[in-house]
DRENDO-1510 file (C-alpha; in Angstrom, 1 decimal, always signed):
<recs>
REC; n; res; u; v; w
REC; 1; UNK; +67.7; +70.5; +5.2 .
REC; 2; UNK; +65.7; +69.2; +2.5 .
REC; 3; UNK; +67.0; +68.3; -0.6 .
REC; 4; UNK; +65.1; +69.2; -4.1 .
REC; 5; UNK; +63.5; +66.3; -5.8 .
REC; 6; UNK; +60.4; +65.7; -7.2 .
REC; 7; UNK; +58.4; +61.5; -7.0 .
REC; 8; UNK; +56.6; +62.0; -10.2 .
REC; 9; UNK; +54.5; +59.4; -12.5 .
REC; 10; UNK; +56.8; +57.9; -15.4 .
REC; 11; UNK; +56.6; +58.7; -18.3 .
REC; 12; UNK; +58.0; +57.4; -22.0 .
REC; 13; UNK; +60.4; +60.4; -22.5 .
REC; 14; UNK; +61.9; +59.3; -19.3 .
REC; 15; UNK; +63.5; +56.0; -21.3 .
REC; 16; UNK; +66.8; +57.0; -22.2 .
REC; 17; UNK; +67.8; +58.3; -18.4 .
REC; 18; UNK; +66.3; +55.0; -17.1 .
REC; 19; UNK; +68.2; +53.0; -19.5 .
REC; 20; UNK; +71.2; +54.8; -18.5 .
REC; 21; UNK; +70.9; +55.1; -14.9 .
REC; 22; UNK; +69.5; +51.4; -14.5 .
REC; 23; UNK; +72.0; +49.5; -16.4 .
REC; 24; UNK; +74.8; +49.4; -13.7 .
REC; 25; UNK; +75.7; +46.5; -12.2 .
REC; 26; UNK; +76.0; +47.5; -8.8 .
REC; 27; UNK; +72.8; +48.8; -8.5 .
REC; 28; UNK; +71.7; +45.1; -10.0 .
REC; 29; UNK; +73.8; +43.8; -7.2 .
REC; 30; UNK; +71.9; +45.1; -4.5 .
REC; 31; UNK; +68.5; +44.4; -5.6 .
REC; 32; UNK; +66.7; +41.3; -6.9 .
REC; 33; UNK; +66.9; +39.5; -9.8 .
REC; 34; UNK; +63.4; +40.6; -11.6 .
REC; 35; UNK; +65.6; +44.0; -11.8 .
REC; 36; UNK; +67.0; +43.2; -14.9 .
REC; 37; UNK; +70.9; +43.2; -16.2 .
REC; 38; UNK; +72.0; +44.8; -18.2 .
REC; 39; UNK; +69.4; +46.9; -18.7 .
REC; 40; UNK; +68.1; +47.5; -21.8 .
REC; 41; UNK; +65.4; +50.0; -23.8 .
REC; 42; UNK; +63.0; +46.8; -24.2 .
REC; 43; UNK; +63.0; +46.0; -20.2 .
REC; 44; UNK; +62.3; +50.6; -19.9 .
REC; 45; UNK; +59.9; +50.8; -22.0 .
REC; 46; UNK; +57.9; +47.5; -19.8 .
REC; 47; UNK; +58.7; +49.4; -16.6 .
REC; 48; UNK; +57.2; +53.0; -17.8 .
REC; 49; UNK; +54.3; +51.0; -19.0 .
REC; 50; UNK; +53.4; +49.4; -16.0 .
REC; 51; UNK; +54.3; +52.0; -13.8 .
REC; 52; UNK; +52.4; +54.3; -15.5 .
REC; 53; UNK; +49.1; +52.9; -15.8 .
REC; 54; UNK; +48.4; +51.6; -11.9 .
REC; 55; UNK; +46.2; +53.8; -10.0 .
REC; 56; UNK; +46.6; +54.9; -7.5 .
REC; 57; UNK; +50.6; +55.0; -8.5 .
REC; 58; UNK; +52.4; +52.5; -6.6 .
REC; 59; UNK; +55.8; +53.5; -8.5 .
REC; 60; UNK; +57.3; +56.8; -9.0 .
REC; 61; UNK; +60.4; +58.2; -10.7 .
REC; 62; UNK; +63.0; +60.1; -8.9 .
REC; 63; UNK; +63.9; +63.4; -10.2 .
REC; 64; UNK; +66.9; +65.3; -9.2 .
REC; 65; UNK; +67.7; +68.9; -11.1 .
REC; 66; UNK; +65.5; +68.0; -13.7 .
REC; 67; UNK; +66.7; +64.5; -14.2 .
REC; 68; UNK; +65.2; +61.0; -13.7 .
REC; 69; UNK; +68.2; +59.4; -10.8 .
REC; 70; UNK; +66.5; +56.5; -9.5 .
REC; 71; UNK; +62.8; +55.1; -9.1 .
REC; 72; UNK; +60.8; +54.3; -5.3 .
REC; 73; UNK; +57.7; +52.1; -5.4 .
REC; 74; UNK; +55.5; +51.0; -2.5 .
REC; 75; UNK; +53.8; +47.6; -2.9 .
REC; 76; UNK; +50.8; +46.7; -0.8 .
REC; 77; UNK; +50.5; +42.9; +0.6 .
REC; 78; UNK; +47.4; +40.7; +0.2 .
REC; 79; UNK; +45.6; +38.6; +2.5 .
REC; 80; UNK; +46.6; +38.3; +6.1 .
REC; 81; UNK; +49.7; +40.9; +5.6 .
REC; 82; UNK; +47.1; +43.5; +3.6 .
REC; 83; UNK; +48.0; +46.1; +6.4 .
REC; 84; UNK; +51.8; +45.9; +5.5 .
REC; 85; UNK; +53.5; +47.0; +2.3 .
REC; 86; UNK; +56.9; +46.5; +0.8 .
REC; 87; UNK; +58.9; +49.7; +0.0 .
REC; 88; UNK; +61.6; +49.4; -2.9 .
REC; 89; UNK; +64.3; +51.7; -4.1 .
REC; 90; UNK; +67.1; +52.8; -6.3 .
REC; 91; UNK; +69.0; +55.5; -7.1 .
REC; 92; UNK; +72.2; +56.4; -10.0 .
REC; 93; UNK; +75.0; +55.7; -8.5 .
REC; 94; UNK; +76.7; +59.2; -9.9 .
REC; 95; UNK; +73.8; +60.3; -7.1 .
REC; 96; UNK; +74.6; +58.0; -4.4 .
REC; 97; UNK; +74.9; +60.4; -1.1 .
REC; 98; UNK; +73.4; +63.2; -1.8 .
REC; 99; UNK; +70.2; +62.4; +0.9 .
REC; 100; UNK; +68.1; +61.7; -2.5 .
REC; 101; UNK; +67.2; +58.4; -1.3 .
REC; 102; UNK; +66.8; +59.3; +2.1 .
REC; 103; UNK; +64.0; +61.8; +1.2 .
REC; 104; UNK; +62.1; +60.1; -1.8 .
REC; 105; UNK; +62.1; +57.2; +1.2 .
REC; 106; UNK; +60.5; +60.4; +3.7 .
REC; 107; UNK; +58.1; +61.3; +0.9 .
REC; 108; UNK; +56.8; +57.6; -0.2 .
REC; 109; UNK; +56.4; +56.8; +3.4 .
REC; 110; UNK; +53.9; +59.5; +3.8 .
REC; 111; UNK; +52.2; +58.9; +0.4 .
REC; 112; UNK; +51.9; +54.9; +1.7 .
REC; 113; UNK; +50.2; +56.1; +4.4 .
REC; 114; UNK; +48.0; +58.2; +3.5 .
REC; 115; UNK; +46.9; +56.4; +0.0 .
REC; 116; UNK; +46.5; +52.5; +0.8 .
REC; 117; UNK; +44.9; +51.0; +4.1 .
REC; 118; UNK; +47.7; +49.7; +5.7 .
REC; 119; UNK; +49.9; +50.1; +8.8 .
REC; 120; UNK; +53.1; +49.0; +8.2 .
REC; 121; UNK; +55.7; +49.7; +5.6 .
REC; 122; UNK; +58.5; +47.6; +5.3 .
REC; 123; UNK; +62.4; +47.0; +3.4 .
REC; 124; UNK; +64.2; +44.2; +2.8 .
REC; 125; UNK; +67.6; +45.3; +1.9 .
REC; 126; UNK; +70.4; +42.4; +1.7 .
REC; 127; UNK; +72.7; +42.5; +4.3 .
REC; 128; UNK; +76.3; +44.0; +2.5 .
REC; 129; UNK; +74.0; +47.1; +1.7 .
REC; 130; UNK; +75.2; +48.8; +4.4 .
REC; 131; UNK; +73.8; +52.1; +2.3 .
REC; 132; UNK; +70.8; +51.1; +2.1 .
REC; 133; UNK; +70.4; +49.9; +5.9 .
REC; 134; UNK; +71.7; +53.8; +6.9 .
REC; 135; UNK; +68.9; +55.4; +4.9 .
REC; 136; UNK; +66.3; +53.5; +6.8 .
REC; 137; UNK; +67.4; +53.7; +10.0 .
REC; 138; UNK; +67.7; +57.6; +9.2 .
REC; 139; UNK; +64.3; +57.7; +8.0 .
REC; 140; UNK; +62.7; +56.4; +11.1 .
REC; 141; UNK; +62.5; +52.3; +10.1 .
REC; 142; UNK; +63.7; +49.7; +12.7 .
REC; 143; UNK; +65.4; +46.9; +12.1 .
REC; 144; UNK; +63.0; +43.8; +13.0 .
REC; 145; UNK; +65.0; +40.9; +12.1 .
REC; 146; UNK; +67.7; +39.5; +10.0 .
REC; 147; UNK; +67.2; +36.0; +8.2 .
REC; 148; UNK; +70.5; +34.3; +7.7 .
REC; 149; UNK; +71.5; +33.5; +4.3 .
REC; 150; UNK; +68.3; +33.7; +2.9 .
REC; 151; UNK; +68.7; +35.2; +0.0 .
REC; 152; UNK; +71.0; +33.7; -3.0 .
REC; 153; UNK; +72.4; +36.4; -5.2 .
REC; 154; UNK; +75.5; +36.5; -7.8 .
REC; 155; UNK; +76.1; +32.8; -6.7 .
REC; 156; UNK; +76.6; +33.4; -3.1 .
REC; 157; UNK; +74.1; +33.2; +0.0 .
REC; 158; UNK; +73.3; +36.7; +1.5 .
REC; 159; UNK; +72.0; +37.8; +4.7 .
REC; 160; UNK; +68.4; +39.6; +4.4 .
REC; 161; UNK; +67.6; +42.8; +7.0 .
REC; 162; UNK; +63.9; +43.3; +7.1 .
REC; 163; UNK; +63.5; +47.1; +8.5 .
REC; 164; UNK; +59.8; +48.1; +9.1 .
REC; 165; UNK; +58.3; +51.7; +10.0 .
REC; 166; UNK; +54.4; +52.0; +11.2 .
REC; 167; UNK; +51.7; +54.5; +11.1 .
</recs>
């Protein structure tokens, strides 16, 4: 069954529901530190602005019942890796397991595809994201490694899973 959401351009009346989605720190926890915490109406209104003005749209937000819950962006690589792309994602925690992710991940994996020149999409989630890793795998990615405490986060060493799906 698919669930209702809309991947949509951002726009500035979306502030106050990013602000308030986005400043949690668990969500912080499980993404990298250029995700800023807390979150705050100055780091929103940088994010809407870039987001908004790339073409074609490499980030979208994630609506839900008529309500921004999360953002998905797709990020192309340069030079020898220009046929791959990184794929990043977050959603509200009050929306955590309602198959939202799952499907803007379904959605933005199709967009990739069919909007940039490349023929691999990949995820990097850190290894205690054990959420994150599901919705992959149940969106068709493979896991094609795991680098051993590569990744240093809230003062500890984490593992890194690098999931990929291709054309």
């Amino acid at each position: 069954m698919e669930i209702e959401i809309k991947l949509r351009i951002w726009k500035m009346d979306d502030l106050e529901s990013l602000v308030r989605c986005a400043n949690n720190k668990t969500i912080w926890d499980n993404l990298t530190d250029a995700f800023p915490h807390p979150y705050t109406r100055e780091a929103g209104l940088n994010y809407i602005e870039k987001a908004s003005k790339e073409y074609p749209v490499k980030i979208f937000a994630i609506e839900f019942q008529n309500e921004v819950v999360g953002s998905i962006g797709i990020f192309p690589d340069t030079d020898v890796y220009r046929k791959n792309a990184a794929i990043a994602y977050w959603v509200a925690e009050p929306f955590w397991g309602k198959g939202i992710a799952t499907e803007a991940i379904r959605r933005m994996v199709k967009y990739g595809f069919a909007t940039f020149d490349i023929t691999r999409i990949y995820a990097k989630p850190f290894g205690k994201n054990g959420a994150s890793h599901k919705v992959l795998e149940k969106t068709g990615f493979l896991l094609e490694g795991i680098l051993n405490g590569t990744v240093f986060k809230n003062d500890e060493f984490l593992d890194e899973f690098i999931y990929a799906i291709r054309r």
